[in-house]
N, C-alpha and C positions, 0 to 999 in steps of 0.2 A: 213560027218561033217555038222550041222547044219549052217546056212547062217544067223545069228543072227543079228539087225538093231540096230547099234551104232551109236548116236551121237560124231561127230569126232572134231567139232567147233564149235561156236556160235559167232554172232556179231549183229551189232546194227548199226542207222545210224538215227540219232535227226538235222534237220535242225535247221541253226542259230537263226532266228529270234523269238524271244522268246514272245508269247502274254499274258500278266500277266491278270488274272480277273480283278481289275481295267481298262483295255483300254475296254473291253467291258462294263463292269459297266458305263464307260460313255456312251459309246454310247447307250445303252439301257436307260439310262436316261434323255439323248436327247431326246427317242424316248416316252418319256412318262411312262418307266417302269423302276423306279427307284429301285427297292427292287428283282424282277427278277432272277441276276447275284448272288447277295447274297445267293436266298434261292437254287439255283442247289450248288455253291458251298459246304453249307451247309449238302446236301444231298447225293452228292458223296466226298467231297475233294479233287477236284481238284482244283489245286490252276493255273494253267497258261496251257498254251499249246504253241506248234512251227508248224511255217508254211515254206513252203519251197519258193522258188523265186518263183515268179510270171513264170517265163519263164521254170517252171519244169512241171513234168508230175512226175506219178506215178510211172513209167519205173524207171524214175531217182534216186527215193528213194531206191526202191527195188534195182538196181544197185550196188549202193555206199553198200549197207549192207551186200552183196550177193560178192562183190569183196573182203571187209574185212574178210569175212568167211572161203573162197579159202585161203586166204593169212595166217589165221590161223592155217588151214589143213595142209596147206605143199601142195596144190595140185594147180597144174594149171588150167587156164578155159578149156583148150582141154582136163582134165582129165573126164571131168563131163558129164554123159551120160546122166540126166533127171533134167529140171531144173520146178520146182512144185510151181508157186505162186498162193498165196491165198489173194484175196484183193475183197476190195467192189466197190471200185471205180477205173477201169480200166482204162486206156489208150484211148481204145474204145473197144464200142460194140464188134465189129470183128476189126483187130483177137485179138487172147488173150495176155494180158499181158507177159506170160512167153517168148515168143516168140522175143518181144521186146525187156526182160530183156538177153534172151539169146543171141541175139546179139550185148548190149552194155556191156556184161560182156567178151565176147569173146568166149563162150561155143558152138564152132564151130559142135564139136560133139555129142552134146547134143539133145534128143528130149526134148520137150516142151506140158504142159499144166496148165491151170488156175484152181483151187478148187474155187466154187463161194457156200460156207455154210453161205453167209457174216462176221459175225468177227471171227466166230466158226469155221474157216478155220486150223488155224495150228494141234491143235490135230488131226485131219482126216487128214492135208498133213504127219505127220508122220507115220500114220496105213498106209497110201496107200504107203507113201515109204518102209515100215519096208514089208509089202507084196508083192513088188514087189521085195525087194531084196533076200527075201526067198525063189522065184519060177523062178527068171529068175539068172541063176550062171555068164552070160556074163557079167551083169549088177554089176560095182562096185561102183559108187561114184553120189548120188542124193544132188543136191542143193535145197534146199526150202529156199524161203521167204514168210513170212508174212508181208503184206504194206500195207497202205490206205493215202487216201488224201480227205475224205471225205468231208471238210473243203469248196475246190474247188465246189464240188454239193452241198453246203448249200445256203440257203437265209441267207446275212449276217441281216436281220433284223428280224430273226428268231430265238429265245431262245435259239432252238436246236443247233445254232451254238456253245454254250457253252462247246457241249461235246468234239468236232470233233478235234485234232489236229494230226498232218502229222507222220509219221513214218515209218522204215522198220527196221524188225527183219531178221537174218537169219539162217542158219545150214545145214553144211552138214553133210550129213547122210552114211555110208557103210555098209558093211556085217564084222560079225568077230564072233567067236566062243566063247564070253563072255554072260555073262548074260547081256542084252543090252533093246532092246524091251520088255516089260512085255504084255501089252492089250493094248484095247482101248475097248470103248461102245458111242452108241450116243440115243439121245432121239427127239422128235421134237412132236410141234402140228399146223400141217398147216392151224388150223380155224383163226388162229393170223396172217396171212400171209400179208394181207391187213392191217394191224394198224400200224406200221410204214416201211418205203421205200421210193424208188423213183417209182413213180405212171406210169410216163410214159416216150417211148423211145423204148420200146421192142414192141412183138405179139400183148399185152392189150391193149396199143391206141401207136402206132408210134407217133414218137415226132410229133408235129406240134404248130402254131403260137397261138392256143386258150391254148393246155398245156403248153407251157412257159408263158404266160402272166398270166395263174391262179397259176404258180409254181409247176406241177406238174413232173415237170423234174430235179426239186431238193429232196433233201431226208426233209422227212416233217414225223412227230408222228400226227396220227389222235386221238384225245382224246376218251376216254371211249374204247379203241378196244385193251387195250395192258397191262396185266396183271402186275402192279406195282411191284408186289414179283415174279415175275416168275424166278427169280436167286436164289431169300434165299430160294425158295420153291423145285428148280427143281437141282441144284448143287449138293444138300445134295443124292437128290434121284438117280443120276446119280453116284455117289462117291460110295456109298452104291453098286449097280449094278457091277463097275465097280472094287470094293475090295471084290464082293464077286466073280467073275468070274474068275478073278486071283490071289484068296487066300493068298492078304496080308490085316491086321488088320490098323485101323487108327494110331496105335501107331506104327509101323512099317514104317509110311511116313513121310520123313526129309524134306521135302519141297514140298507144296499143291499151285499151282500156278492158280489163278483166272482171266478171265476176268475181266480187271482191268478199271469199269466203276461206280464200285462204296464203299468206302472203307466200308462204315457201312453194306451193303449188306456182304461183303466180313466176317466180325467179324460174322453176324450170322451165315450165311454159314458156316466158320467156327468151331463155335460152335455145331452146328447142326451135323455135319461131324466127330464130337471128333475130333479133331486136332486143337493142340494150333493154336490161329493167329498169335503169332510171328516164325510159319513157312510157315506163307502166305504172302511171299514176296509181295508189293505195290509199282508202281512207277507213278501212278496216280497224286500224289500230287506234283513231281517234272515233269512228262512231260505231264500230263494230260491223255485222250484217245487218243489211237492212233489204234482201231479198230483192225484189222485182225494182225496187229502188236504187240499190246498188250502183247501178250503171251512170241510170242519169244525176246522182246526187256528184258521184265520183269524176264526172265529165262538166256539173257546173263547177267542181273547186278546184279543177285544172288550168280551168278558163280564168278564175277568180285570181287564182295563182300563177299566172301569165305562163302556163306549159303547153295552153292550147289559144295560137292568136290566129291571124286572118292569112289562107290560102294552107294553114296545117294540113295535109291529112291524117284522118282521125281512124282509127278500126274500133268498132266494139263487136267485144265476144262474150258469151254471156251463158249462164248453164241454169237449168230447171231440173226438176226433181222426174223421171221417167225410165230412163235420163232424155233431156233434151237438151240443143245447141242452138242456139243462134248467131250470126254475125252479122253487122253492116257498116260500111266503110263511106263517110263522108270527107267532104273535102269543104273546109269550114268558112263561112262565109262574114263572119263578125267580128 
């Protein structure tokens, strides 16, 4: 009997503190750049973002997200044998995020690892759970989240802080004999790998007193290195790929879920894709970016919002900083 990869939950977790563009629009106007805040607005529609306390970590989000998904399921944390985060902004270097989250979720019996594609994380933690449940029969019950806190490694006097706000999405995943998993496909072009990141802290230059003082230890966009359209240009070509490998047509997908960084990008893409935009769920403009998050937070309020019910097929496409792509296409079980 085939070991087919279900999505069994989803949940979500939005810290309180709500940052509307106005509180930045001021401060960038103090800062001498009063028009700024208006034109990123303008270009993605995002309208505010949320940051978590001062006294959180990334652990925490993923937590809080990753407990409400369990509690979904019907499963316990002792039930969960692989706990899979994808985030950009970790806890620290070593060890990895999951490990953290796996011990404040209580997933005593759980192994643990980090997907680091940066926001392009969830569609690849799905292919890798949907393949691991297919070849190992011991293995029943995988938690992923997707989380970031990018916000934390910004320069707050840096435009870029515009895009970053905090979040965790999550989902757990099993085996079951339905039409469940469809594919997945990724694409990448590492010559962009340098045009935006965090510069230093790893092998390239370990942190030290001259990288913190030039900022090179926060996440910083080098101009001229980082192709503007590389979503409207590379989604469509990834999509394309990814429906002809597992032989379903654009008109055959109920819901096309985007890395949600920018909504105009999103309508061409769209377009480009044949598939209406009002089956490309957006929650940009109510929680802003929320990076490695994005995907699964954007895919529980679909659900919540009856745009994804039982036997949908679902696509998510999804972009990281490199640049990188991911995609994987379910066929929705709940």
């Amino acid at each position: 009997m085939p070991r087919i990869a279900q999505i069994v939950s989803t949940a979500r977790y939005l810290p309180e503190r709500e940052v509307p563009n106005e509180e930045l629009a001021a401060r960038f106007a103090a800062l001498g750049r009063p028009h700024v805040i208006d034109k990123l607005a303008g270009s993605t529609g995002i309208k505010r973002r949320f940051y978590a306390p001062e006294n959180w970590v990334t652990s925490d989000l993923a937590a809080a997200a990753a407990k409400e998904a369990l509690k979904r399921a019907g499963r316990k944390p002792e039930d969960v044998d692989l706990v899979v985060v994808g985030t950009t902004s970790p806890d620290y270097v070593a060890p990895n995020t999951a490990v953290v989250v796996q011990n404040k979720v209580g997933a005593k019996n759980a192994g643990t690892f980090d997907v680091d594609c940066a926001c392009a994380a969830f569609p690849a933690q799905v292919a890798i759970a949907a393949g691991l449940l297919a070849t190992n029969r011991a293995m029943k019950t995988i938690l992923l989240v997707g989380v970031d806190m990018i916000h934390r490694l910004s320069d707050p006097t840096d435009p870029g802080i515009f895009l970053w706000g905090d979040g965790a999405g999550a989902a757990v995943i099993e085996a079951g004999d339905r039409e469940g998993f469809v594919g997945a496909a990724f694409q990448a072009d590492g010559a962009y790998a340098f045009g935006w990141g965090i510069a230093s802290g790893g092998t390239f230059e370990p942190a030290n007193i001259d990288a913190v003082k030039a900022g090179r230890t926060q996440m910083r966009r080098e101009s001229g290195n980082y192709p503007a359209s590389v979503n409207e240009d590379n989604w469509p070509r990834l999509f394309q790929r990814l429906s002809a490998e597992c032989g379903f047509t654009p008109e055959q997908v109920d819901q096309l879920i985007f890395t949600q960084i920018s909504k105009p990008s999103i309508a061409i893409a769209a377009e480009r894709c044949k598939v209406p935009v009002e089956k490309c769920h957006t929650i940009m403009d109510k929680w802003g970016y929320t990076g490695s998050a994005c995907i699964p937070m954007a895919l529980d309020d679909a659900v919540e919002l009856g745009k994804i019910k039982r036997g949908d097929l679902v696509v998510m496409i999804s972009s990281g900083l490199g640049w990188n792509q991911a995609a994987a296409a379910v066929r929705w079980t709940i």
